[in-house]
C-alpha positions in Angstrom: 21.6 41.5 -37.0 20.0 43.9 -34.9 16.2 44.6 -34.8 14.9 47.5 -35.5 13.8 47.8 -31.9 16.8 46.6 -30.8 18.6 49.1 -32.8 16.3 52.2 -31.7 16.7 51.5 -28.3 20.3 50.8 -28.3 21.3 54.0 -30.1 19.0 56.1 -27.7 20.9 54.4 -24.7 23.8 55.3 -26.5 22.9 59.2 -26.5 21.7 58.9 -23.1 25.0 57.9 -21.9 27.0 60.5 -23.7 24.7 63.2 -22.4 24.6 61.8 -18.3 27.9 59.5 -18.3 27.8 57.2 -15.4 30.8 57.6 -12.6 33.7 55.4 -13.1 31.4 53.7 -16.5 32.3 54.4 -20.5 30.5 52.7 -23.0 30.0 52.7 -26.6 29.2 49.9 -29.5 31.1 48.7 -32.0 31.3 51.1 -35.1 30.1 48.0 -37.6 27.8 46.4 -35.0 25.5 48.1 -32.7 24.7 44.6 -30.8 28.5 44.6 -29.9 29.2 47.4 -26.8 32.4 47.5 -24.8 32.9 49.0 -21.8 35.6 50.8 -19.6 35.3 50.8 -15.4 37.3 52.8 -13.8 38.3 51.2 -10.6 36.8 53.0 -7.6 38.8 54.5 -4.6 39.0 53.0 -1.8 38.9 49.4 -3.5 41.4 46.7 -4.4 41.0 48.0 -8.0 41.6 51.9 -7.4 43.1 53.3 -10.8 42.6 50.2 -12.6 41.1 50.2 -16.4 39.0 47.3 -17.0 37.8 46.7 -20.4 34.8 44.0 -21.1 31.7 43.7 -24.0 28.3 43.2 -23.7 27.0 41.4 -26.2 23.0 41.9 -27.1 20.6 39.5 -28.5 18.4 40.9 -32.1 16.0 40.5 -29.0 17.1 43.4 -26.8 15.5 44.8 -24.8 13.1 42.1 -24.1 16.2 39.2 -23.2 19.7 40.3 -21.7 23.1 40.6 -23.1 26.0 38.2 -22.2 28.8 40.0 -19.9 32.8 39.6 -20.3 35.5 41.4 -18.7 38.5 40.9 -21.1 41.0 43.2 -19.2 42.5 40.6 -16.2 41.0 42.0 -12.5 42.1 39.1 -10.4 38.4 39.1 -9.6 36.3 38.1 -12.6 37.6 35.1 -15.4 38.7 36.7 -18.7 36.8 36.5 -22.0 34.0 34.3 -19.8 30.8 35.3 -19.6 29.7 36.5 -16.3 27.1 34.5 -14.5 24.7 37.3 -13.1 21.2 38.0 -12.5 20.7 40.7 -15.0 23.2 38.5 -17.7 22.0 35.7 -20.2 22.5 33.2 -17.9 19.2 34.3 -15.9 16.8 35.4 -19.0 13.5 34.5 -16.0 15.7 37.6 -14.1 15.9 40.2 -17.0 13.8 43.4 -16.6 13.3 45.3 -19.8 13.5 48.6 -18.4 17.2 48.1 -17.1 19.2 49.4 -19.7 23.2 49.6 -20.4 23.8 51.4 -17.4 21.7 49.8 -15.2 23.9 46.9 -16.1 27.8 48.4 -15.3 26.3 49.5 -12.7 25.6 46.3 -11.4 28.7 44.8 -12.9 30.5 47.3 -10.6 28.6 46.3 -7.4 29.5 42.9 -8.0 32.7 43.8 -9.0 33.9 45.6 -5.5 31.9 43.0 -3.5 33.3 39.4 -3.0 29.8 37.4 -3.5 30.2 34.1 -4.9 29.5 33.7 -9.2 30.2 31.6 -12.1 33.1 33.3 -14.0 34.5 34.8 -10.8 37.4 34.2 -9.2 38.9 34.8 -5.4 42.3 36.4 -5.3 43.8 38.6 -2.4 43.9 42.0 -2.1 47.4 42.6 -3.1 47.1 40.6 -6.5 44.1 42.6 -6.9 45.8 45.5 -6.8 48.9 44.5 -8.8 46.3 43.7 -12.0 45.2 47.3 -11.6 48.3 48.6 -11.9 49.1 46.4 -15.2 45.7 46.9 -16.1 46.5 50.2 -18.6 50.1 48.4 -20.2 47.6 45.5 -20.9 44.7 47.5 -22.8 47.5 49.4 -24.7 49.7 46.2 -25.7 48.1 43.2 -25.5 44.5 43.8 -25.8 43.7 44.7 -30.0 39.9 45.3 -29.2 40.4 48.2 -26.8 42.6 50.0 -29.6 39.9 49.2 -32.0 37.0 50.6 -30.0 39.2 53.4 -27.6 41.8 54.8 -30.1 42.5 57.9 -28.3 43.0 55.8 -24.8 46.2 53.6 -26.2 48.7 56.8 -26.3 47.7 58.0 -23.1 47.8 54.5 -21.8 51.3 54.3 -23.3 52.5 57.4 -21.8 51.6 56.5 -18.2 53.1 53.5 -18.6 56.8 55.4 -19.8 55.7 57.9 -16.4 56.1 54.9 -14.3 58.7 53.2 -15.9 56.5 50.0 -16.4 58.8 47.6 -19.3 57.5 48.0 -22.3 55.2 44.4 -23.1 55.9 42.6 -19.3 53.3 40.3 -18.3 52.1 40.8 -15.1 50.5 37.1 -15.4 54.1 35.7 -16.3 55.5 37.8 -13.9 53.3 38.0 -10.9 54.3 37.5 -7.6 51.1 36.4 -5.3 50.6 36.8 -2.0 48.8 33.6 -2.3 46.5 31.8 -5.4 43.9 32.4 -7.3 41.1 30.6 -7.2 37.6 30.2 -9.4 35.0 31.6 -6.7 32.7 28.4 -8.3 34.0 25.9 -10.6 30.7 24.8 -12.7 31.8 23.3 -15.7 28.7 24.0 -17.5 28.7 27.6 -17.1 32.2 28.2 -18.1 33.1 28.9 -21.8 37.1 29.2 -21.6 39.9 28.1 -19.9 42.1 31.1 -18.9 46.1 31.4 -17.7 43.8 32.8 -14.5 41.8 30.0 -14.3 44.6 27.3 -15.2 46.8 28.7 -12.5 43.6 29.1 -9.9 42.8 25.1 -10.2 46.6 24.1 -9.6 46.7 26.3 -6.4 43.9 25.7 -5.0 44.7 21.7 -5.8 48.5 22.0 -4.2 47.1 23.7 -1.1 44.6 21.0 -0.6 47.1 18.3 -0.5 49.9 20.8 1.7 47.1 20.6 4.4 46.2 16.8 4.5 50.3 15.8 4.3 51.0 18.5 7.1 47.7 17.4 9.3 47.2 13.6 8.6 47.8 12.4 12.0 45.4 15.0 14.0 42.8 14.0 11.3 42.9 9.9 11.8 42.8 11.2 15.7 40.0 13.1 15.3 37.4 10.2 13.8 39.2 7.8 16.1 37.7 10.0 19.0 34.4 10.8 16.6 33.8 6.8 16.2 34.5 5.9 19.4 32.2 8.4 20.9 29.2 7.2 18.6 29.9 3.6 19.9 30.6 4.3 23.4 27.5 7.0 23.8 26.8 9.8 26.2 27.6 9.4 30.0 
């Protein structure tokens, strides 16, 4: 349950929001819980996730705005972990880091710079450019069929989600995780057990890939790498001339 500075502040972030929206940022709470907000970004041009949709909460403590809301991306980017909260420095996981003066869109803001930038975080993960891409192209079939929270909370976005999916002749309820064909693997950008909260088909398929190419490279390679230390050892042994 919300505080009742928690609630005045979140409401007058809501207004502000309505009355400047933020470029390529929607946000609104939950009609039965104002500690509940979900977001939309629109992918921005000239990125891997150009005319993507990507869909994600924020979830507030009674606390806010003195301590910082956990951050999920639910709508699959190919660059964050789904339904995993987001290891940043203005998210829960850094309460030392939180400023009480950043507000919601201080926060998608940020979200977005991360986003379109390729630093390392807990709850990322490292995919090319082309798979990247492909999950922005699925990204409005998803919100519209597979994702029930985004028809809760953005009604009026599922039909016109659904009609620029028949406008590009996109099969109705195809999986672009099932049916996704990869220039190469995905991969957790860091794999710290304690900061992850669920296992996703993203991050399932990221930890074989990364594991099979591992082994590809020491079967293909064994022989220059027992040559190598040879040469290493006896060098330490035989010393400079």
């Amino acid at each position: 349950m919300a505080s009742k500075a928690a609630y005045r502040r979140l409401m007058k972030e809501y207004m502000m929001i309505q009355k400047n929206p933020v470029e390529f940022v929607e946000a609104r709470p939950a009609p039965d819980n104002i500690l509940e907000w979900h977001y939309i970004i629109t992918g921005p041009p000239d990125t891997p996730y150009e005319g993507g949709q990507y869909h994600g909460t924020l979830t507030f403590p009674s606390e806010y705005p003195y301590k910082p809301p956990a951050i999920r991306m639910v709508t699959p980017s190919g660059r964050f972990r789904t339904n995993t909260k987001l290891c940043l420095s203005f998210s829960d996981f850094h309460p030392n880091l939180w400023n009480p003066s950043w507000m919601v869109s201080t926060i998608l803001v940020g979200l977005i710079s991360f986003m379109t930038s390729e630093e390392m975080l807990t709850g990322g993960l490292t995919a090319t450019r082309a798979t990247r891409q492909d999950f922005a192209r699925d990204s409005k079939r998803f919100n519209a069929q597979q994702n029930p929270k985004f028809a809760r909370i953005f009604p009026e976005l599922v039909e016109k989600n659904n009609e620029d999916i028949a406008a590009n002749n996109l099969p109705p309820g195809s999986s672009l995780e099932d049916n996704l064909n990869a220039d190469g693997p995905i991969t957790p950008a860091i794999g710290n057990a304690d900061h992850e909260e669920t296992t996703t088909s993203e991050g399932a398929r990221s930890s074989v890939g990364a594991n099979q190419n591992q082994e590809n490279v020491i079967k293909r390679h064994w022989k220059k790498i027992i040559t190598v230390l040879a040469v290493l050892v006896l060098a330490h042994y035989i010393g400079p001339a």
